[in-house]
C-alpha positions in Angstrom: 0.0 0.0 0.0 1.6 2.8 -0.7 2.1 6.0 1.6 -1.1 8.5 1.4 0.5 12.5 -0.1 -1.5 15.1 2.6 -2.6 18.4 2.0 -3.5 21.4 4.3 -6.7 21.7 4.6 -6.5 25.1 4.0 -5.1 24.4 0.0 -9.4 23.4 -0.8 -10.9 26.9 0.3 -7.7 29.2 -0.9 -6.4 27.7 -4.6 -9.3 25.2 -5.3 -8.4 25.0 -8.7 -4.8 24.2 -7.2 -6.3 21.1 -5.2 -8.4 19.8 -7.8 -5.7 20.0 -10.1 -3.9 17.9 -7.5 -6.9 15.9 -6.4 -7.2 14.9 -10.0 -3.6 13.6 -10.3 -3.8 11.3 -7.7 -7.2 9.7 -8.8 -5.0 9.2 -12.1 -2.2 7.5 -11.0 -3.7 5.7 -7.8 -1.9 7.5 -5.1 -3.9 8.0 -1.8 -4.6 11.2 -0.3 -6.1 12.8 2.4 -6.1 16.4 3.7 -4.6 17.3 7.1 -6.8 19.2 9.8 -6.4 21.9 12.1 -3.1 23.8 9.6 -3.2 27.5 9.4 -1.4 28.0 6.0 -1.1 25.3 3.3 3.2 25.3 3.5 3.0 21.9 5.3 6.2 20.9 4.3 7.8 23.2 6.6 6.3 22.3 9.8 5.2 18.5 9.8 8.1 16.1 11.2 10.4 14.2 9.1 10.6 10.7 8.4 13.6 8.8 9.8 15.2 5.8 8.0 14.1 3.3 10.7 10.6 4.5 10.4 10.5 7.0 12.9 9.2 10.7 12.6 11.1 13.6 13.5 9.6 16.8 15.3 11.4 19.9 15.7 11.2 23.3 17.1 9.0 25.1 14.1 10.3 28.7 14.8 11.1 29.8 11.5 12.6 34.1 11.9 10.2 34.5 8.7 6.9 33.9 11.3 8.6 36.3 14.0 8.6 40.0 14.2 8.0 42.3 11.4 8.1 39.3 9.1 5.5 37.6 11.0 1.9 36.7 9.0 3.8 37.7 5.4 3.7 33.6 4.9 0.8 32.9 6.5 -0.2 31.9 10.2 1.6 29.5 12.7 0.9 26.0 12.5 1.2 24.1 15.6 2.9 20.6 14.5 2.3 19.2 18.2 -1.3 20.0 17.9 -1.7 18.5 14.3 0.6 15.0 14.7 -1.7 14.6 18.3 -5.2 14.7 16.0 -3.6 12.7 13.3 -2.4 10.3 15.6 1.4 10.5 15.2 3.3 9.4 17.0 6.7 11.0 16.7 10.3 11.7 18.4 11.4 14.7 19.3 14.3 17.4 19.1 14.9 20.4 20.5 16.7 21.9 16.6 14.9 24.7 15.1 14.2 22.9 11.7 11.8 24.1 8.8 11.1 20.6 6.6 11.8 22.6 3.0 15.2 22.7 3.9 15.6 18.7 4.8 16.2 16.9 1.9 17.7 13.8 2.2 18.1 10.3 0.7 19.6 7.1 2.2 22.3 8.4 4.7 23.2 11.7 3.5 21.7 14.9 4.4 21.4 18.2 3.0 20.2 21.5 4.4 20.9 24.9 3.1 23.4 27.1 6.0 20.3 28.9 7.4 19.8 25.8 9.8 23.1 26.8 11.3 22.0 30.7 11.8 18.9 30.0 13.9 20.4 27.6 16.2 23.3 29.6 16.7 22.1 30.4 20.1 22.3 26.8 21.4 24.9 24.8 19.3 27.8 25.7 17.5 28.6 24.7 14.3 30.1 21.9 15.6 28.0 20.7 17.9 25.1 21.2 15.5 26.4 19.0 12.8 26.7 16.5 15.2 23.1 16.2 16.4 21.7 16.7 12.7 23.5 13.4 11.8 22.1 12.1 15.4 19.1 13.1 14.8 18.3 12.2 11.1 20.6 9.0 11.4 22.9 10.5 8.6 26.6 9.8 8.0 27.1 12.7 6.0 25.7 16.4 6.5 26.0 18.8 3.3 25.2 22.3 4.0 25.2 24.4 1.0 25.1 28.1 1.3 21.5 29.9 2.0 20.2 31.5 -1.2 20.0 34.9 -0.6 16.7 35.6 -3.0 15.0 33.3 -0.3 13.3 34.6 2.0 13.0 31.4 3.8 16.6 29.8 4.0 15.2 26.5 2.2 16.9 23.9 0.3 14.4 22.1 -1.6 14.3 24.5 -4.6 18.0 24.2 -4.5 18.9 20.7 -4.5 16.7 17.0 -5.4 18.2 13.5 -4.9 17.7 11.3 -7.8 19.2 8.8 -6.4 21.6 8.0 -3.4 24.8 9.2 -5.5 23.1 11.7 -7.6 21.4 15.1 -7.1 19.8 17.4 -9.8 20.4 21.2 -9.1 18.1 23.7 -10.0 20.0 25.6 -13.8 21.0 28.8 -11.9 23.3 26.8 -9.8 25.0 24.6 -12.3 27.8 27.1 -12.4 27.7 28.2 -8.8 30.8 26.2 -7.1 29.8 27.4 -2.9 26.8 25.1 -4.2 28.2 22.5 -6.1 31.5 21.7 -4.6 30.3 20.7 -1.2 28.2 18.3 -3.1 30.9 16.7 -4.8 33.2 16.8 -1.7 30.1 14.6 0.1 30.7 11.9 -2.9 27.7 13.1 -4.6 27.5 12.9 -8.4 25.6 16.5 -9.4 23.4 17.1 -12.7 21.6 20.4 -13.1 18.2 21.3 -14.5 18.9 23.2 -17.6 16.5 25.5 -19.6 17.8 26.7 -22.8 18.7 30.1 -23.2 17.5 31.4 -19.6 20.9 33.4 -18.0 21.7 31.6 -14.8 20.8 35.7 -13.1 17.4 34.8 -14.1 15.5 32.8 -11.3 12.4 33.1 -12.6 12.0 29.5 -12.9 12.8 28.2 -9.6 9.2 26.6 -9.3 10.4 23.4 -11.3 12.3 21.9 -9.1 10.5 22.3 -6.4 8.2 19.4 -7.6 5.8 16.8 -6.0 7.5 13.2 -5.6 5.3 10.4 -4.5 6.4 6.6 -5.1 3.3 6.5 -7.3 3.7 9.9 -9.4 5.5 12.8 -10.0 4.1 16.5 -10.4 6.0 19.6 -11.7 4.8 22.9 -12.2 3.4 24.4 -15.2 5.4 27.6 -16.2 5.8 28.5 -19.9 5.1 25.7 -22.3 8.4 26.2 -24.1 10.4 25.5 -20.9 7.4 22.9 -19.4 8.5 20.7 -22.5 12.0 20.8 -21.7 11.8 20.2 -18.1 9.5 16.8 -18.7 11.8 15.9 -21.0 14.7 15.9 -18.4 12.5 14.7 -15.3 11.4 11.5 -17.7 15.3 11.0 -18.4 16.7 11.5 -14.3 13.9 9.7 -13.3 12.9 6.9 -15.7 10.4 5.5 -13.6 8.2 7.9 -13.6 7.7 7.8 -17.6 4.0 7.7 -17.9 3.1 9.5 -14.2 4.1 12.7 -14.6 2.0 15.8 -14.4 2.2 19.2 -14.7 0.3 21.6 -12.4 -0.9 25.1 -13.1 -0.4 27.0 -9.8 0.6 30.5 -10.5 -1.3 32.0 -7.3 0.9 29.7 -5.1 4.5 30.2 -6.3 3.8 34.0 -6.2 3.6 32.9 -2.4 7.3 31.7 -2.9 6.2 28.2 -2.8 5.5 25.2 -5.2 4.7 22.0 -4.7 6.8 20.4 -2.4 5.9 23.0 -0.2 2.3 22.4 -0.2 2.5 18.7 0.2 3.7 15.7 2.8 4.2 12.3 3.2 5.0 9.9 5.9 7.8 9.0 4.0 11.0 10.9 2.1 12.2 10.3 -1.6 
């Protein structure tokens, strides 16, 4: 059976067309769904815990800067993971690390999180000491960190960076080039491809939205941008990730990545990919 894709239950009443769109996809390719009760934005990623190797799920502090002080509301309201896992029935372990989920991404034992983790524990760990409980915690041999994108707002990683497989990662095009992002990749072992749209200048970001994409074991969802560029992308995600030929899906969403957020974002499962 495989693992059920959740939703924020806010996602229905905010970008319908968005969750049908989505609702739609999984009726395709038989992927269960359900929608998860009592969130107060629809960035779920971000605050539900992580899944372990052993099974486990992680929950951490969810106190990202971007939900505090002047900043506060510009993403939406503060979900209350505690709350949520309890009604859901989760049962989880927990950690004391401020953690945001968009920037966990991780496959087999090596993790990678973009620097930001490091800033907002600085209070409590040092470097050091930090890298040491990440690996504890996510029962990782190997940590990447990878510098913070400065154009984000939130410090993530997942429009940076996707695993294809345990030795491979795909970076999004306007990194290809950039070596503080690609070089600690390689020193981790890690065989790194890049995303590549023809003709787009690696200054332009426009396009960060496609990697950020949906990845269930049953099917996998990009976002619809420009058809010129749309075509392209399939064509790659079908070639890194063969077994998806056939499941693949793009999604028209521009009300939610001019939120700063895409797909990934919006979605969770009980397990990682």
């Amino acid at each position: 059976m495989p693992h059920t894709l959740y939703l924020s239950d806010q996602l229905p009443i905010a970008y319908p067309a968005v969750y049908e769109q989505i609702k739609a996809a999984c009726e395709q390719f038989g992927q269960p769904h359900d929608l998860i009760h009592g969130t107060r934005d629809i960035w779920v990623r971000d605050f539900m815990p992580i899944p372990l190797p052993n099974g486990e799920l992680l929950e951490y502090r969810y106190d990202p800067d971007y939900l505090q002080g002047a900043t506060a509301g510009k993403r939406g309201k503060k979900s209350y993971p505690d709350l949520i896992c309890d009604a859901m029935g989760l049962k989880t372990v927990k950690t004391d690390l401020i953690i945001d989920g968009g920037n966990v991404i991780r496959r087999g034992k090596t993790l990678i999180m973009a620097e930001k983790v490091v800033t907002e524990n600085r209070h409590h760990y040092n470097k050091t000491q930090l890298t040491a409980a990440l690996k504890e915690h996510f029962r990782v041999e190997k940590l990447v960190l990878i510098p913070t994108d400065v154009k984000d707002p939130y410090g993530h990683a997942d429009s940076m960076v996707r695993f294809i497989d345990e030795q491979t990662v795909l970076v999004n095009y306007y990194y290809a080039d950039c070596p503080e992002v690609v070089n600690p990749l390689k020193a981790a072992g890690l065989h790194v491809e890049a995303l590549k749209l023809s003709g787009v200048p690696y200054q332009n970001d426009s396009y960060w939205p496609y990697l950020n994409f949906l990845q269930t074991e049953k099917m996998l969802l990009y976002t619809r941008i420009e058809p010129r560029y749309d075509a392209e992308v399939l064509e790659q995600l079908e070639r890194y990730f063969p077994a998806y030929r056939g499941c693949m899906l793009a999604i028209e969403m521009p009300e939610v990545t001019k939120k700063d957020g895409a797909l990934n974002c919006i979605s969770w499962t009980d397990d990682m990919l």
